[in-house]
C-alpha positions in Angstrom: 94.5 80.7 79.2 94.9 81.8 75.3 90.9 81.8 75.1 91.6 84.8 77.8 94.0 86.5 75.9 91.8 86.3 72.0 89.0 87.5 73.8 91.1 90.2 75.3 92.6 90.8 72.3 96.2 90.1 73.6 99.3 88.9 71.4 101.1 86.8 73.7 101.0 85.1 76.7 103.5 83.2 79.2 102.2 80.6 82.1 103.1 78.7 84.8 101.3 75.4 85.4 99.7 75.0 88.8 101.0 72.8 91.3 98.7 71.1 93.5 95.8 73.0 94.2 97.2 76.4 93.4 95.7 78.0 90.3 99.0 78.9 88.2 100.1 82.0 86.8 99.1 83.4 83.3 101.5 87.2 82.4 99.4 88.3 79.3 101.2 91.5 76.9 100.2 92.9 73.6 102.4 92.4 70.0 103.8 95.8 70.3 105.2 95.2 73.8 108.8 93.3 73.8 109.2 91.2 76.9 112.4 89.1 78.1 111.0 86.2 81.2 113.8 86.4 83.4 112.7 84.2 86.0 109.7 82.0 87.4 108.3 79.6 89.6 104.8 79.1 91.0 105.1 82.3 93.0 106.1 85.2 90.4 106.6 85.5 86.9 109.4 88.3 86.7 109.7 89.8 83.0 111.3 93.4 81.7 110.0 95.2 78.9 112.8 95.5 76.1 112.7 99.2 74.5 113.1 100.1 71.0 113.8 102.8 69.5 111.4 103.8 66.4 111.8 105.1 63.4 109.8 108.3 62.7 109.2 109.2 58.8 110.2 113.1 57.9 
């Protein structure tokens, strides 16, 4: 799945093998984005964006 991502241009990448003849589950997100996996199985992938705060320059 990373050959998906580089073409897409996407940072990072989290996936969850298949199991038998299900396909798997690939949760792609840029470098900017902050992500925390909170759970998974071959169902779901659930995730939640972590906020920062930036800094502006005056």
């Amino acid at each position: 799945m990373t050959n998906v991502g580089k073409k897409l241009k996407i940072d990072n990448c989290f996936t969850v093998s298949s199991n038998g003849k299900s396909e798997g589950l690939t949760m792609l997100w840029n470098f900017e984005t902050r992500v925390n996996i909170t759970s998974f199985n071959s169902h779901h992938i659930n995730a939640k964006k972590i906020e920062e705060m930036k800094a502006r320059l005056i």
